[in-house]
C-alpha positions in Angstrom: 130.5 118.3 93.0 127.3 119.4 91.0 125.7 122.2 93.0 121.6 123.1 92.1 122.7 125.7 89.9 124.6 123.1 87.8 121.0 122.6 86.3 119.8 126.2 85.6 117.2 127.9 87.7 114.1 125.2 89.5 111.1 126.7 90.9 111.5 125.9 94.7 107.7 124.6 95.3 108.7 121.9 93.7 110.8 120.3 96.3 109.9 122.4 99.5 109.6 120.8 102.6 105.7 121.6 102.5 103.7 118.3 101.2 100.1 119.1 99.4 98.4 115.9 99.0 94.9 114.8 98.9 93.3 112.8 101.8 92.8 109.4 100.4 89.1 110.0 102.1 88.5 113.3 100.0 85.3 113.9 98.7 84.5 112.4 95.7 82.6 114.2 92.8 81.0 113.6 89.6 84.3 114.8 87.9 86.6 112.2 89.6 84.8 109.3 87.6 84.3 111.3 84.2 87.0 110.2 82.0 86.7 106.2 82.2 84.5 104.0 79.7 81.9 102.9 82.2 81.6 106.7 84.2 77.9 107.2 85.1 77.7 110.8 84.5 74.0 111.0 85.8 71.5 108.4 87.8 68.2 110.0 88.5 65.5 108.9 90.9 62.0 109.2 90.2 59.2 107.2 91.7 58.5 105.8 88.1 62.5 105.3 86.9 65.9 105.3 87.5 68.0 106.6 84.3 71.7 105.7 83.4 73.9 108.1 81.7 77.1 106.6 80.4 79.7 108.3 78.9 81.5 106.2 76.3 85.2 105.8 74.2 84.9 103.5 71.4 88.1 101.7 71.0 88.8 99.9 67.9 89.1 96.0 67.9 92.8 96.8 66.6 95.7 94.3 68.0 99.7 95.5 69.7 102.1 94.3 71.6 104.4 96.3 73.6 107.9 94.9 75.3 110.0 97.3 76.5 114.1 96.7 75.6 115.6 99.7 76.5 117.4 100.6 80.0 115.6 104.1 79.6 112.2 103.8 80.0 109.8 105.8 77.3 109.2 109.6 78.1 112.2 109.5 80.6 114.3 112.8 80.7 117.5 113.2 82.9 119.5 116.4 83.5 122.9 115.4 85.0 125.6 112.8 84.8 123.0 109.6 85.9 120.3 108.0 84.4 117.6 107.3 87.1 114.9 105.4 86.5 111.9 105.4 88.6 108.4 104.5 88.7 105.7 104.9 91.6 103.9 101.6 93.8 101.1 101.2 96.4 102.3 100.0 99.5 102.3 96.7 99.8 102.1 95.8 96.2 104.4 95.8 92.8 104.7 98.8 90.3 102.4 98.0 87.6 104.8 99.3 85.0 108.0 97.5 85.7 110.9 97.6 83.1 112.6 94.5 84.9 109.2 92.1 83.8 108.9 88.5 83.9 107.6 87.1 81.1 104.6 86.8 81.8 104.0 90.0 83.2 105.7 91.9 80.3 102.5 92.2 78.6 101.3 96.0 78.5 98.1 97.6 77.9 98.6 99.8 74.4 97.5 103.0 76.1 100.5 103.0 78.6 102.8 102.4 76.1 103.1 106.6 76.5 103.9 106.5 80.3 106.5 104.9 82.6 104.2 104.5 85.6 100.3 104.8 87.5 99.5 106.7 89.8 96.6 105.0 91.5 93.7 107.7 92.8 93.0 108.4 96.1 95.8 106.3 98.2 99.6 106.7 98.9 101.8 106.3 95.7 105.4 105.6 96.9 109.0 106.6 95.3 110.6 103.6 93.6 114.0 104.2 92.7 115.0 101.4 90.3 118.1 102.1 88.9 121.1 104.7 88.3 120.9 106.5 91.5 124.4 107.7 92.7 126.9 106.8 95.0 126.5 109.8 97.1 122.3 110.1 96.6 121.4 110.5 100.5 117.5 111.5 99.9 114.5 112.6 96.7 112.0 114.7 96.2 109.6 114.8 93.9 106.4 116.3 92.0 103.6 115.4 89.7 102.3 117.9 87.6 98.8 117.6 85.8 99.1 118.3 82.3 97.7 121.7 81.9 100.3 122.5 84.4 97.3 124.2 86.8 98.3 121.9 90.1 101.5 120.8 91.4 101.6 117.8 94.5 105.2 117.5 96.1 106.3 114.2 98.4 110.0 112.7 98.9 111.7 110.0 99.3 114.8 108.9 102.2 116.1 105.2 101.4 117.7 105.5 105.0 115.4 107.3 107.1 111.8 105.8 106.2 110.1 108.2 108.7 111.1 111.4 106.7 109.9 109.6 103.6 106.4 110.7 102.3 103.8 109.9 99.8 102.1 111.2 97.0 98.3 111.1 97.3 95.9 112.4 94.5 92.5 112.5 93.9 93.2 112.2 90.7 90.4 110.6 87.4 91.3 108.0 85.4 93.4 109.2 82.5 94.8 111.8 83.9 98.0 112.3 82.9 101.3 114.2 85.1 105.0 114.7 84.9 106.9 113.4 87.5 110.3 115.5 88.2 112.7 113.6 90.8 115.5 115.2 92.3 118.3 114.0 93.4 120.2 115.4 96.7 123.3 114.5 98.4 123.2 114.4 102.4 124.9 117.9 102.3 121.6 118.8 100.3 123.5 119.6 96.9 121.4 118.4 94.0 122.9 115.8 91.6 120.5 115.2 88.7 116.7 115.7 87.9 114.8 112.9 86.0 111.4 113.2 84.6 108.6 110.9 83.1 105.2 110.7 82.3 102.4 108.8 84.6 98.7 108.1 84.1 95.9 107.7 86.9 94.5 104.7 87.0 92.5 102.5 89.4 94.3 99.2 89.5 92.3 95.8 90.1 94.3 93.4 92.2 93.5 89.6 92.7 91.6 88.9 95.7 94.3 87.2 97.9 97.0 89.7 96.9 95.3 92.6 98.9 96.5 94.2 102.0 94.6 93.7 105.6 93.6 97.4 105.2 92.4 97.4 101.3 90.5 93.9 101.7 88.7 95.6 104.9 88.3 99.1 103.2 86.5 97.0 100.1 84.4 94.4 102.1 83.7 97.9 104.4 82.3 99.6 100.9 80.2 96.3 99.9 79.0 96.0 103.2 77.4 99.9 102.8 75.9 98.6 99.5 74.0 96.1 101.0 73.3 98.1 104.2 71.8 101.2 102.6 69.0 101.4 100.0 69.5 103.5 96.4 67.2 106.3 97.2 69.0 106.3 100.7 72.5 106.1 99.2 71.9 108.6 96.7 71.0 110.9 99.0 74.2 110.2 101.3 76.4 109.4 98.0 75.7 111.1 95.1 73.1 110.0 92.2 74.9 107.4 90.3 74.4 105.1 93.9 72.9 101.6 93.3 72.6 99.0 96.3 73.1 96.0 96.7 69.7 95.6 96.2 68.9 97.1 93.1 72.3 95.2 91.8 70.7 92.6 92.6 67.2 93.5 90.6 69.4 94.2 87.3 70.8 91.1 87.2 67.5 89.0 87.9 65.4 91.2 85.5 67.8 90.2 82.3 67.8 86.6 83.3 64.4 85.5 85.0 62.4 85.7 81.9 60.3 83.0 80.8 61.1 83.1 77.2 65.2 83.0 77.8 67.9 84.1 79.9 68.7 87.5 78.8 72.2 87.7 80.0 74.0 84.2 80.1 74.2 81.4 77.7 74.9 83.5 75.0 77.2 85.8 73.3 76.1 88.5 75.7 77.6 87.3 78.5 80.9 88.6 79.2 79.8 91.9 78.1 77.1 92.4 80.4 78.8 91.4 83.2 81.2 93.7 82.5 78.9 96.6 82.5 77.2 95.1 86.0 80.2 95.0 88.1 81.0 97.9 86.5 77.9 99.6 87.8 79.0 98.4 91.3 82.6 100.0 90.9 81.2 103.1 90.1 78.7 102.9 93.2 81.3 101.4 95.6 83.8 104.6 94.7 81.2 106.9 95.9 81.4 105.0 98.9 85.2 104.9 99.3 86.6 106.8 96.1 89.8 104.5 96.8 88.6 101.0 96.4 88.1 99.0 93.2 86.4 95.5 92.7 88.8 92.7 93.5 88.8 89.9 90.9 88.7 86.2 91.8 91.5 84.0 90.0 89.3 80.8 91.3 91.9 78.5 89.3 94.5 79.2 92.6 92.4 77.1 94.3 92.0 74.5 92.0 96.0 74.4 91.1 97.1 74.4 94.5 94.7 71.7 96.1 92.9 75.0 98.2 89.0 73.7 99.0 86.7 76.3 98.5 85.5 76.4 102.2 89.5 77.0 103.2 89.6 80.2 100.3 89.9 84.1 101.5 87.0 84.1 99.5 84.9 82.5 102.0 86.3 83.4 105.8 84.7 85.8 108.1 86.7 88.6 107.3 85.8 88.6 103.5 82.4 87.1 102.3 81.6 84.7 105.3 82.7 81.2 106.1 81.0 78.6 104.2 80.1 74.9 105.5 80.9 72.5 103.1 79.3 69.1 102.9 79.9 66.1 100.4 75.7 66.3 100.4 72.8 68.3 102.1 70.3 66.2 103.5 67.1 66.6 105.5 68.1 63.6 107.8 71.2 65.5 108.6 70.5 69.0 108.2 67.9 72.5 108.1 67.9 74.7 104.8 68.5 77.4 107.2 72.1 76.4 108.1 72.9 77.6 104.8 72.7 80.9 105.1 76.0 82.9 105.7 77.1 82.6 109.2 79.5 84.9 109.9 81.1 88.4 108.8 79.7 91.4 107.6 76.8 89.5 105.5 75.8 87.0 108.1 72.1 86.3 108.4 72.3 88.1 105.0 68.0 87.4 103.6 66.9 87.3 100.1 64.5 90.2 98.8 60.5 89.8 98.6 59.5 90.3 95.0 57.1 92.3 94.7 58.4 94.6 91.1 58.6 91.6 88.3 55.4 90.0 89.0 55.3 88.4 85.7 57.7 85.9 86.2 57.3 86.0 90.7 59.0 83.5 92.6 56.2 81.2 93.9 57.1 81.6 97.7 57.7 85.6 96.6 61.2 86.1 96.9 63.8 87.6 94.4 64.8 84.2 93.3 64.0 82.6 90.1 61.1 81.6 89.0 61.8 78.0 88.6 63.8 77.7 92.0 61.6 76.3 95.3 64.0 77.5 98.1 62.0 78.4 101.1 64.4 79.8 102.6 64.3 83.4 103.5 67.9 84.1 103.6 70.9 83.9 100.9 72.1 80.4 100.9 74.8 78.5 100.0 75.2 74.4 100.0 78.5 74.4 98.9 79.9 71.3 98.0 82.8 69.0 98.4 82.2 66.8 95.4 82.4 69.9 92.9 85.3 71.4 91.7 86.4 75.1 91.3 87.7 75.5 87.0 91.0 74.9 86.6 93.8 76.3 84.7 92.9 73.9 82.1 89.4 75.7 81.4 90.6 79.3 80.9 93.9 77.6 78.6 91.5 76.3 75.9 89.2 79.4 76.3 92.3 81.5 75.1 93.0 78.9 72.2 89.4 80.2 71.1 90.4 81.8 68.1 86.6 83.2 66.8 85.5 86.0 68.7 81.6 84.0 69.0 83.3 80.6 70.6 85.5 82.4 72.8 82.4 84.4 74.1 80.3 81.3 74.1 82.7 78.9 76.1 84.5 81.3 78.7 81.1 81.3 80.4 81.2 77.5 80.5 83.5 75.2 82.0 85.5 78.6 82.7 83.3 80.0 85.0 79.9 78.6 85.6 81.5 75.5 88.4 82.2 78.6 90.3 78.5 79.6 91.0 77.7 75.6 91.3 80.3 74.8 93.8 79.3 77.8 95.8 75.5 76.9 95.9 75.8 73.9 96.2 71.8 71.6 96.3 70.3 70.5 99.0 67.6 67.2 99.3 68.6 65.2 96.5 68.6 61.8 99.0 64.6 62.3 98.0 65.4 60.6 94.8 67.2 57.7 96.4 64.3 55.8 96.8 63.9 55.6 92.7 67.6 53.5 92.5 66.5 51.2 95.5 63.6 50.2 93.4 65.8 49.9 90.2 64.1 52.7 88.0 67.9 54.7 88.3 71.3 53.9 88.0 72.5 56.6 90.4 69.8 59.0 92.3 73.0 61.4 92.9 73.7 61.8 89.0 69.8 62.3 88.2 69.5 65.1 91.2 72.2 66.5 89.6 71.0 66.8 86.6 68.0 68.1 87.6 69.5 71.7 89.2 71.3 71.6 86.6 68.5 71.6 83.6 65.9 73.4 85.8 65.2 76.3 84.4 65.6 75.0 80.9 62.5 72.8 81.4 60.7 75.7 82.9 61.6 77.6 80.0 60.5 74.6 77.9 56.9 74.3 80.0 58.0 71.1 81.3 57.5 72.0 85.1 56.5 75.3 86.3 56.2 76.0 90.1 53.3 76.8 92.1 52.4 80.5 92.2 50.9 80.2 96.1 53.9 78.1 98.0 54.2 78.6 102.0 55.7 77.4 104.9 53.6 76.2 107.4 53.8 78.1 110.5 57.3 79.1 109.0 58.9 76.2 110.6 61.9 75.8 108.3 62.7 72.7 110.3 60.6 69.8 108.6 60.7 69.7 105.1 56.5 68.7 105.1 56.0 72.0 106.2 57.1 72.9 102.5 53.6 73.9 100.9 54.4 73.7 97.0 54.9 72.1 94.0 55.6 71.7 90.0 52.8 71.3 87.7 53.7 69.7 84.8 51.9 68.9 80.8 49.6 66.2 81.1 49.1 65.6 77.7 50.7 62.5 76.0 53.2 64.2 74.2 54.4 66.1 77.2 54.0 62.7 79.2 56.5 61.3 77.0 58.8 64.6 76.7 59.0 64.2 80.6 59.5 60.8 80.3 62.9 61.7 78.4 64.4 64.0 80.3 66.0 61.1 82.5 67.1 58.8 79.8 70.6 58.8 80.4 70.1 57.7 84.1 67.4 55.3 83.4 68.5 51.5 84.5 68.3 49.0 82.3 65.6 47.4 83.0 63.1 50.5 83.6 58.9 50.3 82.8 56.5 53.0 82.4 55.5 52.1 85.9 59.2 53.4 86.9 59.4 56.3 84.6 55.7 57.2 85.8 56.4 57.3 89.4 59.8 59.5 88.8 57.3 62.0 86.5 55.0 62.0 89.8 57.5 62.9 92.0 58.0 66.2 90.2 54.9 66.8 89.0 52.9 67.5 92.2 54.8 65.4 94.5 57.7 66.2 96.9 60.3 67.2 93.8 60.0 71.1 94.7 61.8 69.8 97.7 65.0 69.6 95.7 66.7 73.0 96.2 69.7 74.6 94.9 72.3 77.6 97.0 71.0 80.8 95.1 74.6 81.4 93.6 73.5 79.2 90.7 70.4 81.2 89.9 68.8 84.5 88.9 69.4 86.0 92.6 73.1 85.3 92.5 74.2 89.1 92.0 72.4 89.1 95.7 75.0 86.9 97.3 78.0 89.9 97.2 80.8 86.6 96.4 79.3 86.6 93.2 80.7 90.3 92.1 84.7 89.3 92.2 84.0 86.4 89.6 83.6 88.2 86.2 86.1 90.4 86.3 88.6 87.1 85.9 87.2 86.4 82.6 87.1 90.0 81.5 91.4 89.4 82.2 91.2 87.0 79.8 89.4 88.8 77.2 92.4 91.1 77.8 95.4 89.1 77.1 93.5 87.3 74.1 93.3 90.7 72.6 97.0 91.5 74.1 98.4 88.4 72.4 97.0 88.8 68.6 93.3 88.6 69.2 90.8 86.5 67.1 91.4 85.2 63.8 87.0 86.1 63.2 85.9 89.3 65.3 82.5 88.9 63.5 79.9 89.5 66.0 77.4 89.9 63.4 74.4 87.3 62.4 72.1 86.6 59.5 69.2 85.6 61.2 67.9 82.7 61.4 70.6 80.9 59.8 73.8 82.0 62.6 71.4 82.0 65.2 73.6 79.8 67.3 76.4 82.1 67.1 74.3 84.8 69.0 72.6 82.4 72.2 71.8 79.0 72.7 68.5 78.6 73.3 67.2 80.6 69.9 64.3 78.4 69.6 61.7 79.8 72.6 58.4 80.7 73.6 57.9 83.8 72.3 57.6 86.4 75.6 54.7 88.3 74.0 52.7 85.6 71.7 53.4 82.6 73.8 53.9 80.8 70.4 56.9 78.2 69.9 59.8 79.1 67.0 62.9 80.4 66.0 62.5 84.1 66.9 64.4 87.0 67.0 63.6 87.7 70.6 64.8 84.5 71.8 68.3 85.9 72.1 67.8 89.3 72.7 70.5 90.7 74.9 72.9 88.9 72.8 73.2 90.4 69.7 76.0 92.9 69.3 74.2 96.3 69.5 72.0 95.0 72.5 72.1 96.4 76.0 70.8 95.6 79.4 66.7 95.7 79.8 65.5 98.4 82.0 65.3 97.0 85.2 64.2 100.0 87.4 60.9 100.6 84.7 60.2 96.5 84.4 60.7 97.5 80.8 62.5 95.2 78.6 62.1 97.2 75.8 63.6 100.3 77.0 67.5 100.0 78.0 70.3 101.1 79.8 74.4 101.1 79.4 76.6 100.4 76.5 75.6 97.6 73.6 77.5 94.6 74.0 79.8 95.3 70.8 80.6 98.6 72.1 81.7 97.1 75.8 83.8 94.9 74.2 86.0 98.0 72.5 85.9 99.6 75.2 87.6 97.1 77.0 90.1 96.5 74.3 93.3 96.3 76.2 95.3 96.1 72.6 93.8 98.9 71.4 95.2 102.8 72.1 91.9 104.0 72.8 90.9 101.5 75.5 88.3 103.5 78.3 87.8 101.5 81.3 88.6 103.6 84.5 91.1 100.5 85.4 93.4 98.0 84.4 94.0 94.7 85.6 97.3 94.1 88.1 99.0 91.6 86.1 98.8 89.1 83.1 100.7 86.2 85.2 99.3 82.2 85.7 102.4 81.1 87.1 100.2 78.9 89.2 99.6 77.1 86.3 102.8 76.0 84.7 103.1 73.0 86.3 101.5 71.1 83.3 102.5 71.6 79.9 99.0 71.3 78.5 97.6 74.1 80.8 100.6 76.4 81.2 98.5 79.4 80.1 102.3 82.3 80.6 103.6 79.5 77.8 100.9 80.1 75.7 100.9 83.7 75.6 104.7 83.4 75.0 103.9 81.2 72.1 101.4 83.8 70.8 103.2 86.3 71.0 106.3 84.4 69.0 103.8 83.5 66.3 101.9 86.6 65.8 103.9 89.4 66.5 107.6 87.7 65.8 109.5 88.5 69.2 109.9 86.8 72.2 109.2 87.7 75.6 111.8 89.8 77.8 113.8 87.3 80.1 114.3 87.6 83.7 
């Protein structure tokens, strides 16, 4: 029988009884969140600005494939007759390095390809013994050591005796890296063989349903805080890189409220600027709770398995609040007011008075958009029936984009933007039923509808702009004629006639002027600004806290594209003005400085690939903060060896999606990786 000495001399601290671990609640510093891409290093607070320091990794665009073949994982060394392999696993969850993959899990970000398993900061990592253990193994112990050798953390492992085993807890940064030794004891404590390997710290973001009772309540806990307790407050409670809800919610509405264009979405800026926003809440949320990350939302679950949005753990009172869902909102049936959240840590959530971007100000005041006419002073959400979640369908062709611009133009698209619409939902549009009664429209539904959807386009286009004065009359939500406001609209004969067009696709047959004319009057100073929309679907979305699990999802898929071969054409670049439609889609605007009508430059600024977000806290778009968009995107490189996001993503599985050929997105990756790389995808 092999006795300890068998092995040579071991330093006994590292399998002592005595556990050192770090509370999962330790105090988090400025150091603990230094080595990821999007790390704020510094946010200061003055009564004139709020600046950002972010420390970047560049990653190149560079494409790889790992699959692991061997029994033996990489950087796995065994002393003794048996070859045990082991890896480390949250409780309650899968390792997320696991020799033994599916195939659609068997994809691997590059930079792991040096480590057999992640230890996830600041929460209990758990002994996995997965293979090669010995007949007579009765019990483990184990130790990570960081890798200047300077700190040593000790927990064990008892297959039969689960009290006795324990867990290893470190307050560890991302990229981190540490040894793991494992020992192997017989009941009669003799030691039998010693395995090592190498492990990284990483945070780990987990689809929304997959969390434990405890994690979804720690995270819901953090957002709540956010949204509880100003920036100036929170930085003093939190450290200086804290932003609140509130101020989250300012960033997002300052890059896409202007009047010229939106800043932020429909263009090639998009994905990347999303990422550094919810970004910007992880980093706040982790000096909240150093152990939580941001969830993402696979929304195409619901779709794929018949799940209505109201019935989604999205949307009950122990996540974001229950949602009422209605196949249409109607003044005869209901008050604006009902849609506010109900329920939960957000219920009677309100909207913000806007009283900081006064140049494009909400004309009842609040922090929505300037085009929207929602009264209502709290968040609000008409969710509908009739609309449906994306489905596996959506994010299938936005992988079989294979230039870098279309992917980046469509994934925000039919991939994603449903998910805001369902979620907000309109409310009112049975005003416009009284236009197919008299035979001007072929459906009053489909016009409404197209209405909150082309809104802020025509404001951007001067066809309707909002009163500046609205009120509410006594603030009696209850009767819609308490609704003091409006749209003004061009009443020359060109814009008459522009108006005119706008409904041409729902026009009946048999319309007149006198029909067209009455529809124009009912926007322009009549009872149109009664039409409202949920404010998930505009600028004040980031202030509804459902919106921040959405963009990770896409970011997921920007990671197995690059995973699977990437793009055919990474060009980002432009020659302006010829490619202007490869940058944003809207690159003819009103120029936000002249007020003059063209093709400028400016008209897609935040899209281009060295752009960044505008300064929000100094109302200065001219003045930025973060990483460029071209930068974000290497940075979140998941092929690529130098990839510096503090996280990775749980999994690279749709199995929820394979039940039709022409949407099984795991087939399509398998077929990728066939065609670009030459090998096929592990078995089970």
């Amino acid at each position: 029988m092999l006795t300890a000495s068998s092995y040579g001399a071991i330093d006994s601290t590292q399998y002592e009884e005595s556990i050192e671990i770090l509370s999962p609640k330790s105090e988090t510093t400025e150091a603990s969140m230094s080595k990821g891409y999007f790390s704020i290093s510094k946010l200061i607070l003055s009564t004139s600005a709020v600046i950002i320091v972010v420390m970047l990794a560049f990653a190149g665009m560079s494409t790889k494939y790992s699959t692991f073949s061997s029994v033996v994982a990489p950087n796995l060394k065994v002393n003794g007759d048996n070859v045990v392999t082991f890896t480390l696993y949250r409780d309650g969850y899968s390792p997320i390095l696991d020799f033994a993959k599916s195939e659609a899990t068997a994809l691997n970000y590059a930079f792991l390809d040096d480590y057999i398993g992640v230890i996830e900061p600041y929460v209990s990592n758990y002994l996995m013994i997965k293979s090669g253990s010995s007949e007579s193994a009765s019990y483990y112990t184990y130790t990570a050591t960081s890798s200047d050798s300077s700190t040593t953390y000790s927990a064990s492992y008892y297959p039969s005796d689960s009290s006795k085993t324990t867990a290893l807890t470190i307050g560890c940064s991302a990229f981190d890296a540490y040894t793991l030794t494992v020992y192997e004891f017989s009941a009669d404590d003799l030691l039998l063989s010693t395995s090592t390997g190498s492990f990284v710290c990483m945070y780990v973001r987990r689809e929304f349903r997959s969390l434990t009772d405890t994690d979804l309540s720690d995270f819901m806990d953090a957002m709540a805080t956010l949204w509880d307790v100003g920036t100036e407050e929170g930085v003093a409670l939190y450290g200086d890189s804290y932003i609140s809800g509130e101020d989250l919610l300012n960033l997002h509405y300052f890059q896409s409220s202007w009047p010229d264009s939106d800043h932020s979405h429909e263009g090639k800026g998009f994905v990347s600027s999303h990422v550094v926003m919810t970004n910007m809440l992880e980093t706040s949320l982790q000096l909240v709770d150093s152990a939580v990350t941001v969830p993402y939302w696979d929304f195409t679950i619901e779709k794929a398995t018949g799940v209505e949005v109201y019935d989604s753990p999205m949307f009950q009172a122990t996540s974001f609040g229950s949602i009422t869902a209605k196949s249409s909102w109607n003044y005869s049936t209901s008050n604006i007011l009902e849609g506010k959240i109900s329920d939960g840590r957000f219920a009677d959530l309100t909207i913000s008075n806007n009283s900081k971007y006064l140049e494009f100000r909400n004309g009842y005041g609040l922090m929505r958009s300037p085009w929207e006419s929602n009264p209502s002073p709290y968040i609000t959400r008409y969710t509908s029936t009739t609309t449906s979640l994306p489905a596996c369908s959506d994010h299938y062709d936005s992988l079989n984009k294979n230039r870098l611009v279309d992917f980046l133009g469509f994934i925000q698209v039919s991939p994603h933007a449903n998910t805001h619409m369902i979620t907000a939902g309109r409310f009112g549009c049975e005003l416009m039923d009284q236009f197919e009664d008299a035979g001007y429209l072929t459906s009053a539904s489909s016009a409404c509808s197209h209405f909150t959807l082309k809104q802020k386009f025509w404001y951007r286009y001067k066809y309707l702009e909002l009163y500046d004065d609205c009120y509410v009359i006594d603030e009696d939500y209850s009767n819609p004629d308490n609704f003091v406001c409006g749209y003004t609209c061009y009443e020359t004969d060109s814009g008459i006639e522009t108006f005119y067009a706008l409904f041409d696709d729902y026009y009946s047959d048999n319309i007149t002027t006198t029909g067209k004319e009455a529809i124009r009057q009912f926007f322009c100073g009549g009872d149109g600004h009664k039409i409202i929309v949920g404010d998930m679907f505009v600028s004040s979305s980031a202030g509804d806290p459902s919106f921040w699990p959405i963009h990770g999802t896409l970011e997921r898929l920007y990671h197995v594209k690059m995973l699977v071969g990437g793009f055919t054409d990474d060009t980002y670049a432009y020659e302006y003005p010829t490619e202007m439609s490869d940058v944003c889609t809207f690159y003819e605007c009103y120029e936000y400085s002249t007020g003059e009508y063209g093709n400028y430059s400016s008209c897609c600024d935040g899209h281009y690939e060295d752009d960044k977000l505008f300064n929000y806290a100094d109302n200065d778009r001219t003045t930025y903060i973060g990483p460029s968009n071209i930068e974000t995107l290497k940075s979140t490189d998941a092929s690529s060896s130098s990839y510096s996001m503090n996280y990775v993503y749980d999994s690279f599985s749709w199995a929820h999606c394979s039940d039709n050929s022409s949407s099984d997105i795991d087939a399509l990756l398998a077929e990728y990786i066939t065609v670009n790389y030459g090998v096929e995808l592990p078995k089970m």
